[in-house]
N, CA, C and O atoms as a GROMACS GRO file, in nm:
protein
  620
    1UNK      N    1  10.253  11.334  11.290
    1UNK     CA    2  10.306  11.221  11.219
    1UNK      C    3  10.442  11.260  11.163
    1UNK      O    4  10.468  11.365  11.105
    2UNK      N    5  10.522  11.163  11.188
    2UNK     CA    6  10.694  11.235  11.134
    2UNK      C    7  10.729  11.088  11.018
    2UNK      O    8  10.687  10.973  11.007
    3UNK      N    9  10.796  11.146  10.973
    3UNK     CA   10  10.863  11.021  10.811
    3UNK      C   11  11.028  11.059  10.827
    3UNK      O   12  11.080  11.171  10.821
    4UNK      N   13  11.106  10.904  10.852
    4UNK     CA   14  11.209  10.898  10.833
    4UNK      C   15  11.236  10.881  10.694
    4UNK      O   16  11.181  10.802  10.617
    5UNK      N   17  11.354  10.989  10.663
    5UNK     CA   18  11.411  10.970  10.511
    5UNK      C   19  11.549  10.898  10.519
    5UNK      O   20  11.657  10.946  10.551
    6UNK      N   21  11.516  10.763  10.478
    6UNK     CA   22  11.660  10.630  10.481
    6UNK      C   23  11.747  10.711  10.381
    6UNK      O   24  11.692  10.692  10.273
    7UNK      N   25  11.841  10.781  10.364
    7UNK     CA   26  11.976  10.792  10.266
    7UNK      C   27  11.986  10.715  10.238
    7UNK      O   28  11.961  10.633  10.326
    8UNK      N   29  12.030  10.653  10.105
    8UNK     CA   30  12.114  10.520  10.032
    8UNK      C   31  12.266  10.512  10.027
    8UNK      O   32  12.326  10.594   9.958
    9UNK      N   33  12.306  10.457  10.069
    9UNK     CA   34  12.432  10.391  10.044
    9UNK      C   35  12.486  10.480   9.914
    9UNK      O   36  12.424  10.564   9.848
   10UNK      N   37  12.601  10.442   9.902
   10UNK     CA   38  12.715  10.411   9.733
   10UNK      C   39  12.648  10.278   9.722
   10UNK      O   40  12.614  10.195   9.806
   11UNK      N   41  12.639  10.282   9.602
   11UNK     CA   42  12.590  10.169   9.548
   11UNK      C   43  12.427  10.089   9.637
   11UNK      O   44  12.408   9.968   9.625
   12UNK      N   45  12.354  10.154   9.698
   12UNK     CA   46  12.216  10.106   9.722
   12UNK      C   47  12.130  10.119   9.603
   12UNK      O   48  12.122  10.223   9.538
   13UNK      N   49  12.083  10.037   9.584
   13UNK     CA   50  11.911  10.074   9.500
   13UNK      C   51  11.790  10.052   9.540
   13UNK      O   52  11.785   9.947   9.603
   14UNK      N   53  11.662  10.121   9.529
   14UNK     CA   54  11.556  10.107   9.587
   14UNK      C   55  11.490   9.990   9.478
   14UNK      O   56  11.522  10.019   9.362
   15UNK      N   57  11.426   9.898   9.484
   15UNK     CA   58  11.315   9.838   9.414
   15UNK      C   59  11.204   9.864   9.446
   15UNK      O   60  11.178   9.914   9.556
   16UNK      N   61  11.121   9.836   9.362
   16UNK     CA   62  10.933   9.838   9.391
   16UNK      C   63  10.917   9.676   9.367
   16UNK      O   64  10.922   9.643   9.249
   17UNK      N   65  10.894   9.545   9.487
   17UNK     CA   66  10.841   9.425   9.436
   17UNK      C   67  10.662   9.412   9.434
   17UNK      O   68  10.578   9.452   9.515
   18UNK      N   69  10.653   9.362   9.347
   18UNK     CA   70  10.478   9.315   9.312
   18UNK      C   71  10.488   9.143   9.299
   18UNK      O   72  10.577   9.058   9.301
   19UNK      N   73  10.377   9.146   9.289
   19UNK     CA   74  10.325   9.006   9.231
   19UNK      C   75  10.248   8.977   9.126
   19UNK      O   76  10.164   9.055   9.080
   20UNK      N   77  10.272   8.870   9.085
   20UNK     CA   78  10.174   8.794   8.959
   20UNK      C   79  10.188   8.682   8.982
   20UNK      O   80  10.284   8.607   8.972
   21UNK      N   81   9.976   8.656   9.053
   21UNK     CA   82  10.008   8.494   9.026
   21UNK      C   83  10.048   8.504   9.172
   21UNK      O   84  10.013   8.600   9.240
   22UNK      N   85  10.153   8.363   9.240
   22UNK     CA   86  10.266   8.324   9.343
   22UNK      C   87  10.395   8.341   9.305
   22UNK      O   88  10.488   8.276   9.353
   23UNK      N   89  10.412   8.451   9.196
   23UNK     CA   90  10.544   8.465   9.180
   23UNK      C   91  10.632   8.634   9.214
   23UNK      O   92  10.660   8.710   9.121
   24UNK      N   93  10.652   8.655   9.303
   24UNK     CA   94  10.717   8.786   9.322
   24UNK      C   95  10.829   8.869   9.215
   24UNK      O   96  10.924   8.798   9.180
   25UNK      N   97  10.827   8.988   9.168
   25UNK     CA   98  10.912   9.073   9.068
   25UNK      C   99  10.909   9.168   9.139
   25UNK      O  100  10.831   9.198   9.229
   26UNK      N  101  11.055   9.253   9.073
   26UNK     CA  102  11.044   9.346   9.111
   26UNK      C  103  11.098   9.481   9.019
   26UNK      O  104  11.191   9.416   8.972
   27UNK      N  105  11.111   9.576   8.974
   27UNK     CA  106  11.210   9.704   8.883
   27UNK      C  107  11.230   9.766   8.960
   27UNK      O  108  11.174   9.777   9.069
   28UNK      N  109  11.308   9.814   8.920
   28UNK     CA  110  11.367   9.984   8.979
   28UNK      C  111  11.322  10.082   9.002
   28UNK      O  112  11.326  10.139   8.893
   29UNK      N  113  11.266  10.165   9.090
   29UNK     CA  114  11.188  10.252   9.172
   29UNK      C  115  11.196  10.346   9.132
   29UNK      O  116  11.099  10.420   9.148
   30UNK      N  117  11.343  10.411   9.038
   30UNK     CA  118  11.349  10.530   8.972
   30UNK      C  119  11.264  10.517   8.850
   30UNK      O  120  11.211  10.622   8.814
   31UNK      N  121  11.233  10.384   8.763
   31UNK     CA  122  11.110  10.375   8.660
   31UNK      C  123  10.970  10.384   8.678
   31UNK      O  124  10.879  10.385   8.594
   32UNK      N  125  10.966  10.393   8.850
   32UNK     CA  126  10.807  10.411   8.861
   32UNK      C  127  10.796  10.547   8.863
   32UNK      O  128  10.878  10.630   8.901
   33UNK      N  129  10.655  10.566   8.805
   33UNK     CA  130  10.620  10.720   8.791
   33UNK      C  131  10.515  10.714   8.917
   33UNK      O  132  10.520  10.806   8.999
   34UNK      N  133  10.417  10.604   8.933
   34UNK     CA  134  10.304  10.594   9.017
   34UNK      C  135  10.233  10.482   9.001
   34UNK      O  136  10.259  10.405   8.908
   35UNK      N  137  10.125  10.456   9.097
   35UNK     CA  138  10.072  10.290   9.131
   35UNK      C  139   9.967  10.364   9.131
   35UNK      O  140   9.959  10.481   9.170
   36UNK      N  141   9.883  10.295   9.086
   36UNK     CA  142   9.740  10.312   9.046
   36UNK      C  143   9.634  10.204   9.063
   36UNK      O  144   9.667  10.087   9.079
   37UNK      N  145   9.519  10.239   9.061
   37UNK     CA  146   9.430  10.119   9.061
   37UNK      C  147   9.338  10.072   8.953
   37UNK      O  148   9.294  10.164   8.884
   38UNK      N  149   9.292   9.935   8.915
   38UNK     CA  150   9.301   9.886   8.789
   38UNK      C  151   9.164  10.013   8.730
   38UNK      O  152   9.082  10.081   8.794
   39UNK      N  153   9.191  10.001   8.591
   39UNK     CA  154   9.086  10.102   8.545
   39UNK      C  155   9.046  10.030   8.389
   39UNK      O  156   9.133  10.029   8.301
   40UNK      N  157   8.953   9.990   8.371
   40UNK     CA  158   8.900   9.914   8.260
   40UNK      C  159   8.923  10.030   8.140
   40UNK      O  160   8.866  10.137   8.120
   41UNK      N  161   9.035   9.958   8.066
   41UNK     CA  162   9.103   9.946   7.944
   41UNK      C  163   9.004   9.969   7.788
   41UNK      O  164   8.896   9.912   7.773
   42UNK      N  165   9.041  10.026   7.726
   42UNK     CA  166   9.000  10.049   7.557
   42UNK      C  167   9.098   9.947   7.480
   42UNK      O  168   9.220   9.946   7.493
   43UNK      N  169   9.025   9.862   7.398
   43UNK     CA  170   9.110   9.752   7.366
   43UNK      C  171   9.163   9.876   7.219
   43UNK      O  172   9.112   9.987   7.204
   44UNK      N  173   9.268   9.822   7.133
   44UNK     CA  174   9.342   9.864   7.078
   44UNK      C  175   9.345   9.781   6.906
   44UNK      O  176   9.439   9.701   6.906
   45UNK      N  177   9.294   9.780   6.812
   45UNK     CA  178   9.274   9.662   6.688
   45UNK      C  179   9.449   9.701   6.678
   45UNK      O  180   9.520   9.800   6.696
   46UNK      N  181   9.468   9.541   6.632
   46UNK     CA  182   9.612   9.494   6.584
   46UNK      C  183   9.717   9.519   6.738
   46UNK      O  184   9.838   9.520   6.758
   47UNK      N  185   9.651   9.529   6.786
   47UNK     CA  186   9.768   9.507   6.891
   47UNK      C  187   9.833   9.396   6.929
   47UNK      O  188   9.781   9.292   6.891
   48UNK      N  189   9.985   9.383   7.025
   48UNK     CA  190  10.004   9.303   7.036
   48UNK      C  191   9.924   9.204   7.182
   48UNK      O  192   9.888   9.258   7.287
   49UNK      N  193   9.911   9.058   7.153
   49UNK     CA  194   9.846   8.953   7.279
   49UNK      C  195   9.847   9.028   7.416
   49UNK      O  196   9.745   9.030   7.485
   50UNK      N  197   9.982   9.101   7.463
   50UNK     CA  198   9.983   9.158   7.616
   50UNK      C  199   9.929   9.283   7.633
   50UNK      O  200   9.919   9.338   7.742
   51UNK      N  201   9.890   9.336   7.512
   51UNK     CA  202   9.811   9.457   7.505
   51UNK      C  203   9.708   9.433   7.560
   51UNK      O  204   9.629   9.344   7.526
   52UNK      N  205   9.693   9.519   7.664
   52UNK     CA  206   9.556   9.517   7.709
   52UNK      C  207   9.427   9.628   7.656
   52UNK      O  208   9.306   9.611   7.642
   53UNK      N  209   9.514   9.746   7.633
   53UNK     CA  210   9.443   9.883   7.612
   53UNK      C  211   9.517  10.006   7.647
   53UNK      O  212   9.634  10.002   7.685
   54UNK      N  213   9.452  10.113   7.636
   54UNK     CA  214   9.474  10.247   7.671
   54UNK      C  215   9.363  10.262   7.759
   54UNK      O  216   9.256  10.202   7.767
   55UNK      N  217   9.437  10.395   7.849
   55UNK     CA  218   9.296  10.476   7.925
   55UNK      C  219   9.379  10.583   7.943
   55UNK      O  220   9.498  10.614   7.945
   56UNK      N  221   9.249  10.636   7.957
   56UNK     CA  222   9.358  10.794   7.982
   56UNK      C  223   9.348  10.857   8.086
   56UNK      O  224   9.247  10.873   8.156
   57UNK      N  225   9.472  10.903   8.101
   57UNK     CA  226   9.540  10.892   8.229
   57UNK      C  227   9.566  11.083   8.233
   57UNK      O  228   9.632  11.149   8.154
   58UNK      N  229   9.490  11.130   8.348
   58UNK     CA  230   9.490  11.307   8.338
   58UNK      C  231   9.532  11.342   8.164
   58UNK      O  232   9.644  11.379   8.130
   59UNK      N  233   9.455  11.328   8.100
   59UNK     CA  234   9.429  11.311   7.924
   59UNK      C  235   9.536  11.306   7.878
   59UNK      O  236   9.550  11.376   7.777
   60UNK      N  237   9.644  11.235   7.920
   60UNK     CA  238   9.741  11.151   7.821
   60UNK      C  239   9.714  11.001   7.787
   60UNK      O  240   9.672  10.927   7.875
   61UNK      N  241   9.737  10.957   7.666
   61UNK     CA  242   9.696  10.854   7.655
   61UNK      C  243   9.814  10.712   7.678
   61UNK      O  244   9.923  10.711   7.623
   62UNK      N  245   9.760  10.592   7.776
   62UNK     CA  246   9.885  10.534   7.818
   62UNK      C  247   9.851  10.386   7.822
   62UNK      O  248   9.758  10.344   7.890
   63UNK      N  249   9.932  10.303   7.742
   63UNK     CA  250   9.860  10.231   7.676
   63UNK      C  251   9.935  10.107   7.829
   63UNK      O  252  10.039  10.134   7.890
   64UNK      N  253   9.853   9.989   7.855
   64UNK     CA  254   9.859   9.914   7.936
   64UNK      C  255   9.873   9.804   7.892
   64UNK      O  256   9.823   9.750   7.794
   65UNK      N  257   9.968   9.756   7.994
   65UNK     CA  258  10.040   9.590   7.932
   65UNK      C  259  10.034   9.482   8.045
   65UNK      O  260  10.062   9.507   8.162
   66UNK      N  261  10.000   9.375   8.003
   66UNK     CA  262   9.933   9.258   8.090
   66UNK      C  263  10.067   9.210   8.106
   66UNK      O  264  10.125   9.143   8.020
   67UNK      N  265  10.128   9.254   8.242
   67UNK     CA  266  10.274   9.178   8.301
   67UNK      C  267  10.301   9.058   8.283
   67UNK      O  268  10.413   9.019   8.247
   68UNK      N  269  10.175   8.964   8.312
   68UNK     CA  270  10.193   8.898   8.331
   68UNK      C  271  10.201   8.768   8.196
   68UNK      O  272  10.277   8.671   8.199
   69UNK      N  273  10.100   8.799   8.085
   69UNK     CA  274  10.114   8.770   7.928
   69UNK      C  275  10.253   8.830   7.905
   69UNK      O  276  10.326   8.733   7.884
   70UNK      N  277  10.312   8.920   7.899
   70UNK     CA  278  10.446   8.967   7.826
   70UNK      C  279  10.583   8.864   7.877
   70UNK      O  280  10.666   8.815   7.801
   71UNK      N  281  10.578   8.849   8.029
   71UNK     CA  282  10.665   8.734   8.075
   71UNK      C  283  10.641   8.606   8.003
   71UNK      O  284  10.734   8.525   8.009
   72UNK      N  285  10.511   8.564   7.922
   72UNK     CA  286  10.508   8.452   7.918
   72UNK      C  287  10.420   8.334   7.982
   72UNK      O  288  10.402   8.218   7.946
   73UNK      N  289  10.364   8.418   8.102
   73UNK     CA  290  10.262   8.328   8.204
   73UNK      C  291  10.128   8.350   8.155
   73UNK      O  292  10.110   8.421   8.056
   74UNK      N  293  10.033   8.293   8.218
   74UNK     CA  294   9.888   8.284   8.213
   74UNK      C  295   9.862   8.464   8.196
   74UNK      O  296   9.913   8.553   8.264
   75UNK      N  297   9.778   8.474   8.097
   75UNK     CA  298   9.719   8.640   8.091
   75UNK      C  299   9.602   8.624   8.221
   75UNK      O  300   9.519   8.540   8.255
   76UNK      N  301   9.649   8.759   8.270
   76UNK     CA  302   9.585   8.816   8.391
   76UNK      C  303   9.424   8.820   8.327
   76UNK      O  304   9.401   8.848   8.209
   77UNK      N  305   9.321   8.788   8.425
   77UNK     CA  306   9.187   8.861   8.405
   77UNK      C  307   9.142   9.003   8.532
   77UNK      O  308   9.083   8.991   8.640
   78UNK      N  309   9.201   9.140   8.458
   78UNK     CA  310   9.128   9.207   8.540
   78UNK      C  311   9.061   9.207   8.702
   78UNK      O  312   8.966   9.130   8.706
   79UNK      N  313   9.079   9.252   8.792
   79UNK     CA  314   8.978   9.260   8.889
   79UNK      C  315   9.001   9.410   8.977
   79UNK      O  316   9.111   9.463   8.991
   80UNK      N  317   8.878   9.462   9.028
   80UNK     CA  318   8.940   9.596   9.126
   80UNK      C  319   9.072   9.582   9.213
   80UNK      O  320   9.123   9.688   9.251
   81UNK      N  321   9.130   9.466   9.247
   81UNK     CA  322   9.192   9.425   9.344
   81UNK      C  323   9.334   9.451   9.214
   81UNK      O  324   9.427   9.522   9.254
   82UNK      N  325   9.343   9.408   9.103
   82UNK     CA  326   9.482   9.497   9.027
   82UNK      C  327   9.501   9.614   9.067
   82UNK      O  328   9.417   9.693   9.110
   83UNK      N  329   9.650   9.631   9.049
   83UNK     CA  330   9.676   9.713   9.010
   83UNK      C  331   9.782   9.790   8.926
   83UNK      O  332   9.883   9.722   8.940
   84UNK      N  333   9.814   9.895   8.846
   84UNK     CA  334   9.842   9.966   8.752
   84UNK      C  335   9.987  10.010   8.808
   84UNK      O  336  10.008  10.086   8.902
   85UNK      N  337  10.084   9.942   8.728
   85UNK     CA  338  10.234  10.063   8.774
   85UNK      C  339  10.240  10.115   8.622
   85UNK      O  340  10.212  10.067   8.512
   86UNK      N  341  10.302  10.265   8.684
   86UNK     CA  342  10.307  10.357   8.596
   86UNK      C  343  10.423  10.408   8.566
   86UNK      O  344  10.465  10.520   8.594
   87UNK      N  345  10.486  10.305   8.496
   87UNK     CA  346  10.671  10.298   8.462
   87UNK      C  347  10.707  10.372   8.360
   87UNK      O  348  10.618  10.360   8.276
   88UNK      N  349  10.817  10.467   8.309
   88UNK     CA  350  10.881  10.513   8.246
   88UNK      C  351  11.002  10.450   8.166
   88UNK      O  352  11.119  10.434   8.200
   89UNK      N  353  10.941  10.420   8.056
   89UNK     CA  354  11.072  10.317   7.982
   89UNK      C  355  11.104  10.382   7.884
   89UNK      O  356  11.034  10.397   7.783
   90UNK      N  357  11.225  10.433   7.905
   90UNK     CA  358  11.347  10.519   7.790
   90UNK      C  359  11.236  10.624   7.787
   90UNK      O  360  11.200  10.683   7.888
   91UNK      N  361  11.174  10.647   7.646
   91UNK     CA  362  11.104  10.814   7.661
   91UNK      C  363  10.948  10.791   7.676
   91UNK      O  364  10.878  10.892   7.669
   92UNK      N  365  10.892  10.673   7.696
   92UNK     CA  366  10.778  10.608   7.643
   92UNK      C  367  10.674  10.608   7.816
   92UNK      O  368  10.712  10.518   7.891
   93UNK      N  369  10.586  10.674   7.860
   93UNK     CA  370  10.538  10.581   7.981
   93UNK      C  371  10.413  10.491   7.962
   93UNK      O  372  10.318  10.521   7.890
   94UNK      N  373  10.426  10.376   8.037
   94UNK     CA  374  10.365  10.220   8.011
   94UNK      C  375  10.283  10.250   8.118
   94UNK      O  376  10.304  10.346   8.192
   95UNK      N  377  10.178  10.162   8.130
   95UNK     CA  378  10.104  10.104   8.262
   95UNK      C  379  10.113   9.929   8.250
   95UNK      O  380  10.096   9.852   8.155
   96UNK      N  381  10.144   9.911   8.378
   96UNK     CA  382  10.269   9.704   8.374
   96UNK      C  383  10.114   9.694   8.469
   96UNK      O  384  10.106   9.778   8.559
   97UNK      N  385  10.020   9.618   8.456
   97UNK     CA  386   9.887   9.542   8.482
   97UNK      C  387   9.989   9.442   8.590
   97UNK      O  388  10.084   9.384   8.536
   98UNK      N  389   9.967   9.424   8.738
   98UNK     CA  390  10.033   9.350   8.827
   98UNK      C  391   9.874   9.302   8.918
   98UNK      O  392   9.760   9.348   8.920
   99UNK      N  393   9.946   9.186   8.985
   99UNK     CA  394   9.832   9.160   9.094
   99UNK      C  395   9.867   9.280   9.256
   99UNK      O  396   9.779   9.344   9.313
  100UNK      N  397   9.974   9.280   9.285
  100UNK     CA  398   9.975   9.353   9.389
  100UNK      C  399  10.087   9.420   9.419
  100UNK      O  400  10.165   9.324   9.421
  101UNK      N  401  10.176   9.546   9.454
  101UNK     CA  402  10.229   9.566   9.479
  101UNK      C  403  10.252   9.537   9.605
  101UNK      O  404  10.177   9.585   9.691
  102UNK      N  405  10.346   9.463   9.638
  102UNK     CA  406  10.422   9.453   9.780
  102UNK      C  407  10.514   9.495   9.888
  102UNK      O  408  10.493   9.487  10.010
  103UNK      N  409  10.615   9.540   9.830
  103UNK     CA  410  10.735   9.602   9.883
  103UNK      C  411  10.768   9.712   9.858
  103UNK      O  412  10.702   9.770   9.771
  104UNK      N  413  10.857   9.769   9.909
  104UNK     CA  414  10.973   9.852   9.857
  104UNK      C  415  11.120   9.798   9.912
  104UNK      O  416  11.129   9.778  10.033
  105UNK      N  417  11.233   9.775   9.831
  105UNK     CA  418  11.336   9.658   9.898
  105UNK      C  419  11.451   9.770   9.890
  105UNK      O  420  11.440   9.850   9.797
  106UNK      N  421  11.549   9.782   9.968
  106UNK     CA  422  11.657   9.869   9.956
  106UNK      C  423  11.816   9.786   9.919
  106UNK      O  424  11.899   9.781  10.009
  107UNK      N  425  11.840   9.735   9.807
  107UNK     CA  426  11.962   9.642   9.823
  107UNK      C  427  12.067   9.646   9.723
  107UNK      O  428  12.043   9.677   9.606
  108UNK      N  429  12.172   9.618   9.758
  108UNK     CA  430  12.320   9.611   9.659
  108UNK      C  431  12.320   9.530   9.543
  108UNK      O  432  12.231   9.461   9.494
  109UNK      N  433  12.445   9.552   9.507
  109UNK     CA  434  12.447   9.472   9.391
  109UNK      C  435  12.497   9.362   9.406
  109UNK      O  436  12.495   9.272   9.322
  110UNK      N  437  12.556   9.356   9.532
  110UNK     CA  438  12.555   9.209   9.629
  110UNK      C  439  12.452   9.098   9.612
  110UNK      O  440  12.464   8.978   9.585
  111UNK      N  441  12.334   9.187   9.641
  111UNK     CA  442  12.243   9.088   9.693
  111UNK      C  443  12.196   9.048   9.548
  111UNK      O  444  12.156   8.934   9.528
  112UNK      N  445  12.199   9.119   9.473
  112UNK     CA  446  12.144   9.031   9.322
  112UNK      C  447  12.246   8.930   9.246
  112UNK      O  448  12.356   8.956   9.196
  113UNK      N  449  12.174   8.805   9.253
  113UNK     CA  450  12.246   8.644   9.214
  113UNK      C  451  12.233   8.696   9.071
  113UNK      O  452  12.195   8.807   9.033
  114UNK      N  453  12.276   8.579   8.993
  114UNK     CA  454  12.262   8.561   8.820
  114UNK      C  455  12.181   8.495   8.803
  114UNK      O  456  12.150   8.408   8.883
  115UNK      N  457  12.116   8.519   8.685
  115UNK     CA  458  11.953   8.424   8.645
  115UNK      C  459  12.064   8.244   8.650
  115UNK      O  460  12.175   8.216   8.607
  116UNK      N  461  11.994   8.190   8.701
  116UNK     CA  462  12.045   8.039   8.672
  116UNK      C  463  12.063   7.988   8.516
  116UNK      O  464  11.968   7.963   8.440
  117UNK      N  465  12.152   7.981   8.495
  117UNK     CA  466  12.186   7.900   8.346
  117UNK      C  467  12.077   7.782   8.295
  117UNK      O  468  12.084   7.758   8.175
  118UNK      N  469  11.964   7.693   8.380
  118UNK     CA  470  11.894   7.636   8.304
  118UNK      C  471  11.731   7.725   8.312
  118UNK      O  472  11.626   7.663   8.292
  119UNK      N  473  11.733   7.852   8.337
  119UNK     CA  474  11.655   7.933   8.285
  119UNK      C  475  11.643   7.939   8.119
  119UNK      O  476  11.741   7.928   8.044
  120UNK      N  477  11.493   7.961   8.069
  120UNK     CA  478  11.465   7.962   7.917
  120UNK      C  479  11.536   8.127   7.878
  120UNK      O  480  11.533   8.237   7.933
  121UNK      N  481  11.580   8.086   7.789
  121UNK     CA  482  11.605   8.231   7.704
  121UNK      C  483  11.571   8.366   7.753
  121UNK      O  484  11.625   8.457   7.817
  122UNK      N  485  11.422   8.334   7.680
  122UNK     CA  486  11.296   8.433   7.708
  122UNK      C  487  11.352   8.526   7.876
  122UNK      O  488  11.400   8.636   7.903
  123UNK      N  489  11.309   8.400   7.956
  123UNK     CA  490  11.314   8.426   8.128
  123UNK      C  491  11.484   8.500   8.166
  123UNK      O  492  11.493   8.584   8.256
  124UNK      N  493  11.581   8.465   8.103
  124UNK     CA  494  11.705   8.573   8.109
  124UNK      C  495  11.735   8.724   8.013
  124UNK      O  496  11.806   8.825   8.019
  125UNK      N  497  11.637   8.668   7.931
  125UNK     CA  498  11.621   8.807   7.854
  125UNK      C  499  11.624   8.899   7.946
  125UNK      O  500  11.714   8.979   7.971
  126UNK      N  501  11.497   8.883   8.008
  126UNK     CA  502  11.393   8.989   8.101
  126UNK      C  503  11.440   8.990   8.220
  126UNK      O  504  11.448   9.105   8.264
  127UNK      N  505  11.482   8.890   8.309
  127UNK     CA  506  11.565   8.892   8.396
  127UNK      C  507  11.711   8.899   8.446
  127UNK      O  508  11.795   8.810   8.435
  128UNK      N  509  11.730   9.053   8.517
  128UNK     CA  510  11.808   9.092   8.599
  128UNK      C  511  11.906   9.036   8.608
  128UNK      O  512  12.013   9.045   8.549
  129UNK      N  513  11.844   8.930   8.741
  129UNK     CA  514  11.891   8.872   8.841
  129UNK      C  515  11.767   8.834   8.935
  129UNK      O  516  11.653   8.878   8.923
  130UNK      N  517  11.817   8.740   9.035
  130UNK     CA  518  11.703   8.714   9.156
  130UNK      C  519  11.779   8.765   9.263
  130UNK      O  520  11.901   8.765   9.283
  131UNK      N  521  11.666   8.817   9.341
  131UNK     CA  522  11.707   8.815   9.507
  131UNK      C  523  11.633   8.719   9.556
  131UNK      O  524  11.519   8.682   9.527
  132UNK      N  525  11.757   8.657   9.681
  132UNK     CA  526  11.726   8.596   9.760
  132UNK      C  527  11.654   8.661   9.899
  132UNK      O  528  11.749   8.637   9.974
  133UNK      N  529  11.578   8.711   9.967
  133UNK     CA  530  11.551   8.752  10.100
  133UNK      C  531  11.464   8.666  10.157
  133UNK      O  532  11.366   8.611  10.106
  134UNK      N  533  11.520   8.658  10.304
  134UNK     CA  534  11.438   8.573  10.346
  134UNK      C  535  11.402   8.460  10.291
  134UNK      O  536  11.494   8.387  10.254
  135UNK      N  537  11.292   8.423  10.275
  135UNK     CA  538  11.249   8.291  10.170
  135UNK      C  539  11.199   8.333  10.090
  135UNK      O  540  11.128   8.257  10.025
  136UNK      N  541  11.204   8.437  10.061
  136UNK     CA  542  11.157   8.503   9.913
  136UNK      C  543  11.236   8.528   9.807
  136UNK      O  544  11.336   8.599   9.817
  137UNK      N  545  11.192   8.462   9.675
  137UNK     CA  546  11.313   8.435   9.560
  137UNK      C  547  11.214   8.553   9.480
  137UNK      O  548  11.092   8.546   9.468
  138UNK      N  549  11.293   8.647   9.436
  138UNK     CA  550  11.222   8.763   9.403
  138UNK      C  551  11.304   8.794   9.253
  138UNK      O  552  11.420   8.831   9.266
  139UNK      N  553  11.268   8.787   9.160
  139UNK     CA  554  11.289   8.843   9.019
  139UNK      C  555  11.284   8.963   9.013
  139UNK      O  556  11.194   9.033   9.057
  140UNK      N  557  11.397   9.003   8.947
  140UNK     CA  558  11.449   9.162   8.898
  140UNK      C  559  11.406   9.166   8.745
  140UNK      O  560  11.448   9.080   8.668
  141UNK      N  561  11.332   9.257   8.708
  141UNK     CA  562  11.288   9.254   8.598
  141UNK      C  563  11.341   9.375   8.538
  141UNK      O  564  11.334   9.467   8.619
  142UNK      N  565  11.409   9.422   8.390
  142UNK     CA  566  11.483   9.479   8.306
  142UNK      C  567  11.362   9.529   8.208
  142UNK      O  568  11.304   9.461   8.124
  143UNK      N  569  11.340   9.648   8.238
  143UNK     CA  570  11.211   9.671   8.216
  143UNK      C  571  11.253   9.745   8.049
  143UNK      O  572  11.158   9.800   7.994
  144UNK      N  573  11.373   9.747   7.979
  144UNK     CA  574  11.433   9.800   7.872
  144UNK      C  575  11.386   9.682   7.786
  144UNK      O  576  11.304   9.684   7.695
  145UNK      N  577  11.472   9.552   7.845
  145UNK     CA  578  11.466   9.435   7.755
  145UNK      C  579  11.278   9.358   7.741
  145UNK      O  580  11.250   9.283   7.647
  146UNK      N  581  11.185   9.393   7.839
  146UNK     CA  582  11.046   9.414   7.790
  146UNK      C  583  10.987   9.453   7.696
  146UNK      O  584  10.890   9.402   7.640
  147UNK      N  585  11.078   9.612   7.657
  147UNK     CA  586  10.960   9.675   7.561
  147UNK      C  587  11.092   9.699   7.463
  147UNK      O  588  11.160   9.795   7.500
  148UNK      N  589  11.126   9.650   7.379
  148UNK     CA  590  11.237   9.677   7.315
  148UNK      C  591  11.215   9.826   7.225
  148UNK      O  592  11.100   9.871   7.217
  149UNK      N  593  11.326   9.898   7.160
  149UNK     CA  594  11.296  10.016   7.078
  149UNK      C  595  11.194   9.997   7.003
  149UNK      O  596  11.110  10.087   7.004
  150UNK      N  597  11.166   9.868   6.910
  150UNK     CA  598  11.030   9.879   6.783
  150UNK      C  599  10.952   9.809   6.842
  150UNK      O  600  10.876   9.742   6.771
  151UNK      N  601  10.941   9.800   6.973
  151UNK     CA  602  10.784   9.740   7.021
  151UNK      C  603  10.776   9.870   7.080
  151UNK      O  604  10.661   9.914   7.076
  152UNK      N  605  10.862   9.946   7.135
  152UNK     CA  606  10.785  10.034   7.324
  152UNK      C  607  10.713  10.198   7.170
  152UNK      O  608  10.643  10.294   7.202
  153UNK      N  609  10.765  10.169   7.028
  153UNK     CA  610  10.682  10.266   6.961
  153UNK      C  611  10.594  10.216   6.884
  153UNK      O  612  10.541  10.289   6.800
  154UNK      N  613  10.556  10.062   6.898
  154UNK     CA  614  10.397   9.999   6.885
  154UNK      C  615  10.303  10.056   6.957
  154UNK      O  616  10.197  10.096   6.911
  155UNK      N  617  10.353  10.066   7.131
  155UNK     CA  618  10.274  10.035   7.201
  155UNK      C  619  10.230  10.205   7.205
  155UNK      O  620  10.135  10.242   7.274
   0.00000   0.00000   0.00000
């Protein structure tokens, strides 16, 4: 079995896209640490709504956040079929609760549009930019402006 290693460009970036829901996202590939599969959560008293829990993870403890509640959408219910990205935000590592990982996308800074101006607040906060590919309108998610400094040392 042989593996081609793609070089990147000046200016390429790798993404990791997932899903939640029918809606495709995606971050930056250098914030993933690892993809995992869902693992039933220790709830957390006083936490915040997208808190899902901790589990521990080769006995560090890493507290897990319902992607899909923190955007704003319907809170995820669990199933084996989740799964767990294991992102690195500033010094803090998260587990982002997704329905599926999908991709890996290799693209410029070309290819990322501007959030549309009648986007809510909230939704440009967190968002990038979109890619267009194919017929797939894919959200870039700013995984800094998620967990801000006095939430990502709540969590």
């Amino acid at each position: 079995m042989s593996y081609t290693v793609k070089s990147l460009s000046q200016g390429d970036r790798e993404l990791i896209a997932f899903r939640i829901g029918d809606q495709e996202f995606c971050v930056n590939i250098m914030s993933v640490r690892e993809i995992r599969g869902w693992t039933p959560a220790t709830t957390m008293p006083h936490s915040p709504s997208y808190m899902i829990g901790v589990i521990n993870l080769r006995g560090a403890v890493l507290p897990i956040v319902d992607l899909s509640a923190r955007l704003g959408m319907k809170p995820a219910e669990p199933t084996q079929r989740h799964v767990i990205i294991v992102a690195q935000v500033r010094r803090k590592t998260v587990g982002l609760l997704v329905d599926a990982v999908s991709d890996i996308l290799t693209v410029t800074d070309d290819n990322i549009q501007a959030t549309p101006e009648i986007s809510s607040d909230l939704e440009r906060q967190f968002a990038r930019g979109i890619l267009a590919i194919d017929s797939r309108m894919i959200c870039l998610v700013e995984l800094e402006a998620l967990f801000p400094e006095t939430e990502s040392e709540a969590a």
